[in-house]
Structure formats: C-alpha cells, structure tokens
C-alpha positions as CSV (number, residue, x, y, z in Angstrom):
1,X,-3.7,-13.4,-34.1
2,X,-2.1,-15.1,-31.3
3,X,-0.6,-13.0,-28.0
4,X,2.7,-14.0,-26.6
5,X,4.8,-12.7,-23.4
6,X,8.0,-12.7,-22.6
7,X,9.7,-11.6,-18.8
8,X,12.0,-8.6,-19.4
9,X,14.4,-6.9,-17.2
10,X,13.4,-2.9,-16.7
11,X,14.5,-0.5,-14.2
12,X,12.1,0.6,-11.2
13,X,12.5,3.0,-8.5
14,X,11.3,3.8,-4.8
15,X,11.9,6.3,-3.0
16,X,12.4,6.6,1.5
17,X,12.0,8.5,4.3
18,X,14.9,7.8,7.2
19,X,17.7,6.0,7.2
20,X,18.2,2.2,6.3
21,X,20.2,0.3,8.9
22,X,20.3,-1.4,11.5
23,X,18.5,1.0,14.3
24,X,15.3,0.4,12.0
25,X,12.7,-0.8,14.8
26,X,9.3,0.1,12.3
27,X,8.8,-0.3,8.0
28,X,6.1,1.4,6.5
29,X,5.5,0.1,3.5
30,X,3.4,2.8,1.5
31,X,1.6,2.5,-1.9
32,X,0.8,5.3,-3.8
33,X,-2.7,5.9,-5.8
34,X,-2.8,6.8,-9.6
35,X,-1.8,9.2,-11.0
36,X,1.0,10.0,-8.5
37,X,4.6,9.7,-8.6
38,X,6.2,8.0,-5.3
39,X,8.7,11.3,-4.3
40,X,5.7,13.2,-4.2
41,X,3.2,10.5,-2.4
42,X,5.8,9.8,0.4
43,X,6.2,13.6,1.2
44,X,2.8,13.4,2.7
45,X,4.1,11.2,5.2
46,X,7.0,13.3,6.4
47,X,5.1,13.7,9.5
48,X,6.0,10.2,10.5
49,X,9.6,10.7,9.8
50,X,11.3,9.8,13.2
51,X,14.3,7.9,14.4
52,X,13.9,3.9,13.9
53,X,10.9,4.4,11.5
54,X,11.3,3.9,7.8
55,X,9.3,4.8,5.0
56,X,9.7,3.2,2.0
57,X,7.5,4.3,-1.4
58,X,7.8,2.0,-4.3
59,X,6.5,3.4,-7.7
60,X,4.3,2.0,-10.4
61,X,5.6,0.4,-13.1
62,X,3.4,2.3,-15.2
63,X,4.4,5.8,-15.9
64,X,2.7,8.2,-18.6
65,X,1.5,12.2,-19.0
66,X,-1.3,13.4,-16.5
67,X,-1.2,16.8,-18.6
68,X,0.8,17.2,-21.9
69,X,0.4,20.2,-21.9
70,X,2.5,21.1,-18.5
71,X,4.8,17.3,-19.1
72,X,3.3,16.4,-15.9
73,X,4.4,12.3,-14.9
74,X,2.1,10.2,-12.7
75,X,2.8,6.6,-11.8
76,X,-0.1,3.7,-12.0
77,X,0.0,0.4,-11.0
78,X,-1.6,-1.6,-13.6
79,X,-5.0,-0.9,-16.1
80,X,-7.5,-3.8,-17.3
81,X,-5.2,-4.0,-20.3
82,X,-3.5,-7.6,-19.7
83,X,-4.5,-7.2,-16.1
84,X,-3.6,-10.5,-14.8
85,X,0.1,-10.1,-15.8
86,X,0.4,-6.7,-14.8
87,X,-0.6,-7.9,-11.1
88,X,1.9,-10.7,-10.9
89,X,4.6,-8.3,-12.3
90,X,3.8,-5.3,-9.6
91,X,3.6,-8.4,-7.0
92,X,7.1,-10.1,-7.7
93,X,8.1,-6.4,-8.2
94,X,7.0,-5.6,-4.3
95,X,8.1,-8.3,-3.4
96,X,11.5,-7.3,-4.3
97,X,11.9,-4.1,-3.1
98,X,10.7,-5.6,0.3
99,X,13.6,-8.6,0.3
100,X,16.2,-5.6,-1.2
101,X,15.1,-3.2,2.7
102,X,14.9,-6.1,4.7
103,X,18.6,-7.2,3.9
104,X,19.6,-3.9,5.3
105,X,17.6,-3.9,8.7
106,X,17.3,-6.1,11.5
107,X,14.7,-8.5,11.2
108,X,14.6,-8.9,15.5
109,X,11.6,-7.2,16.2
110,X,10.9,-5.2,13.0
111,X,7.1,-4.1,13.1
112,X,6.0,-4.0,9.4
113,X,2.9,-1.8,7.8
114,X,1.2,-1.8,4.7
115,X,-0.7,0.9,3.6
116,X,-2.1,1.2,-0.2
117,X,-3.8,4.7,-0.6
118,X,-6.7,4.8,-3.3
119,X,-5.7,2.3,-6.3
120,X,-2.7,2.0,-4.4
121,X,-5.2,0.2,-1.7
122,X,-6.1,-2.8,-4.3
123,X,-2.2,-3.1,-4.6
124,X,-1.2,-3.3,-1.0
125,X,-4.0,-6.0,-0.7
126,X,-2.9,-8.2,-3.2
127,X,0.2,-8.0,-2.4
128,X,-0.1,-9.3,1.1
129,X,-2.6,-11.7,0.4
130,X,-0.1,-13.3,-2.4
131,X,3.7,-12.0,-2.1
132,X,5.9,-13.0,0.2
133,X,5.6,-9.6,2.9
134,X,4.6,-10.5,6.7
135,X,3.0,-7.7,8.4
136,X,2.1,-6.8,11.6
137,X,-0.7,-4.3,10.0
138,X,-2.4,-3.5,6.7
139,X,-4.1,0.1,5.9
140,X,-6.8,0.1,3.0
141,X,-7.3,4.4,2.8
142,X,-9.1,5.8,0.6
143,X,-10.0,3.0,-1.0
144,X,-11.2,-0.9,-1.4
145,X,-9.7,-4.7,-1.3
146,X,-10.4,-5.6,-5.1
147,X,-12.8,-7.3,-5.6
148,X,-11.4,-10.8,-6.8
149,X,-9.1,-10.7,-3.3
150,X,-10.3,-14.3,-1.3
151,X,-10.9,-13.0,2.1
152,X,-10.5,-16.4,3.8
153,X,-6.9,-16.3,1.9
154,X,-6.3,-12.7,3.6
155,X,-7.5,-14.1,6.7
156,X,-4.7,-17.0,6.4
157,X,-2.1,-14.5,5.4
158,X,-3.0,-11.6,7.7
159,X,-3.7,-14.1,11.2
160,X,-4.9,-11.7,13.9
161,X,-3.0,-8.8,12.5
162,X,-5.1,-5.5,11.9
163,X,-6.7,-4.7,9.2
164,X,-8.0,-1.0,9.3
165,X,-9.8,1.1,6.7
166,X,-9.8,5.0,6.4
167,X,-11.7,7.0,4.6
168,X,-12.5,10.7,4.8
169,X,-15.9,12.0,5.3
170,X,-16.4,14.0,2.0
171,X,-15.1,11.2,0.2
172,X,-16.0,11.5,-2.9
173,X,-14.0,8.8,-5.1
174,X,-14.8,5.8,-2.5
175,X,-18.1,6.5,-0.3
176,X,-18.1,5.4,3.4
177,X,-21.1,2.8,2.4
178,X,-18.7,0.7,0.2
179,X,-16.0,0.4,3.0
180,X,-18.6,-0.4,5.9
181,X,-19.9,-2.9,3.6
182,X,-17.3,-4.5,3.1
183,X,-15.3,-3.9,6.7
184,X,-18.3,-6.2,7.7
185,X,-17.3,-9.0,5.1
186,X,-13.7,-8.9,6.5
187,X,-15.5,-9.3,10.2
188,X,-17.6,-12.3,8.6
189,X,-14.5,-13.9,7.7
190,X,-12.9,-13.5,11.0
191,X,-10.4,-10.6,10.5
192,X,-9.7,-7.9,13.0
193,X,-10.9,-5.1,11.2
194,X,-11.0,-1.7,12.2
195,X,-12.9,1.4,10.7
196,X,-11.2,5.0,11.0
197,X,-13.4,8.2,9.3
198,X,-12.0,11.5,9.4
199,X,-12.9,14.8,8.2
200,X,-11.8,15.3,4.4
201,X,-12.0,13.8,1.2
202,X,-9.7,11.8,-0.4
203,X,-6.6,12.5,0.9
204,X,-4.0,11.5,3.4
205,X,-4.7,13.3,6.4
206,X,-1.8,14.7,9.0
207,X,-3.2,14.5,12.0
208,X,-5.1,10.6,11.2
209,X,-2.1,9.8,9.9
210,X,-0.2,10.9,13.0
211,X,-2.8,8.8,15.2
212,X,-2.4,5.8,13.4
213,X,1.6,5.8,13.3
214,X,2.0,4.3,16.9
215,X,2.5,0.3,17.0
216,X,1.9,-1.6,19.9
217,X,4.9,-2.9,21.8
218,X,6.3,-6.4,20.3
C-alpha cells in the first residue's frame, strides 16, 4: 500500500469583529481551540470591539459533530492523522486569510496580535514561527507552544516582540506548572516572555482580556 496526496481547492471561512478599512490602527488575529466554531469563539471577544481595532477569527479546516445527538459542529485544526500536512495546509491557509485583511487596511502603523486559545495556542505558534505574519505580539492562553516548535526559530521570528502566556488558576486542561516551565525556556532562549494567571479555568476571561487589549504606542 502506497499513500499519495494531492493539493485541492476547498472553501474556508472566518469570521470579524469591526469594520475592514482603512481607519484599521490594531489586528487581532484570534485562533480558536477544538471543538469550537470561529462565530462562536470570536463573540467572547466582543469586549474588545472598538473603533480601529479588528478582530479577525479564522476557522479550522476540520469540521465534524461534537454531539450527534443535538447536530452540534465544532471546528479543529488538525489531529495526529497525517499531521505534518495538516500543519502546512492550516499554515498556508493562515497565511492567506492574513494577506486577504491586510490588502484591505493600511499597513502604516498597523499593530498586529496573535492569540491561539487552547489547541488553537499550538496553531498561533506555528504559524508565526513559519508563515509569513509579522507581529507586534503573540498570546499562548490556555495552552502550550508544541512541542516540536524551535525556540531559537521563534526567537528569530518574534525579535523583541512579546510573548505572553495566560492561563487561569483552576486550569484544569493545561496546569500553570507546564506554562512556567516552559515561559522559562522561552526566557533561556532570549524571548520577552511574560506570564499572566487569572482566576478561572480554561476560559477566555473578560476582564484579562480587557487588560491585555491595550498596545503600546508605535
């Protein structure tokens, strides 16, 4: 038995908060985590909808039945099953949707953020370590850089930008341990990392949110 693959064209979807144009002065980039469609994910950041800020949640490629029973759809982006392809196809994918916003915006002072929520924290990180985004500053919450991601590459893709981690307190799908642990890697490898803990579990949380959402000036 031999396996073959072929490149295929297929319809994919996102999904935004504000409005794409010009006045645009900060991206959010926002990756959901599995099991979650992207209309849903990105209502969680509604909080952050303001004028010149847009929010922009891509969807998995993956979609399938979280309950058959209700018909319930939740997004993923990629299993173990042909792994390695299904990274490079949600990377060029990313990449895409990126290049398809930033034709609409000005790119003059644009501050860009990442943040990949859960598995959707594994995607962010790849995808700024090999696609073709620039950001000003990557959010791993709820969740870890996987663990095949160089951090010396990160650290030649990231520069000085921040690189923070959040993670609730009652945690109980990635324990604070894991992202201390590895927060002190990044360190190691000379990235500016920065550790945020609030009080919850694995969730996005309004108010941390909210005290995240300001960028420094340009």
């Amino acid at each position: 038995m031999k396996r073959h693959h072929i490149s295929v064209p297929r319809t994919a979807r996102y999904v935004t908060l504000g409005e794409i144009d010009a006045t645009v002065r900060e991206l959010w980039f926002v990756l959901h985590g599995y099991g979650i469609l992207a209309a849903s994910f990105i209502q969680q950041f509604a909080v952050l909808d303001r004028s010149a800020r847009l929010i922009v949640a891509p969807e998995g490629l993956s979609r399938y039945y979280t309950d058959h029973a209700s018909g319930t759809v939740g997004a993923s982006w990629m299993t173990r099953e042909d792994r390695l392809a299904e990274i490079d196809d949600y990377v060029r994918y990313l990449d895409l949707v990126h290049d398809h916003v930033l034709q609409q915006v000005e790119r003059v002072g644009l501050r860009v953020t990442v943040l990949g929520f859960s598995q959707g924290a594994a995607a962010a990180g790849r995808w700024v370590a090999n696609g073709g985004v620039r950001v000003d500053r990557l959010l791993v919450w709820g969740g870890l850089l996987p663990p095949e991601l160089r951090l010396d590459q990160l650290r030649n893709r990231l520069g000085n930008t921040e690189l923070l981690y959040v993670v609730g307190e009652r945690d109980r799908i990635v324990r604070y341990g894991a992202v201390k642990e590895q927060a002190g890697q990044a360190q190691e490898h000379g990235l500016r990392v920065t550790t945020v803990r609030f009080d919850g579990g694995h969730e996005i949380d309004a108010a941390t949110l909210t005290s995240l959402a300001p960028l420094p000036p340009a």
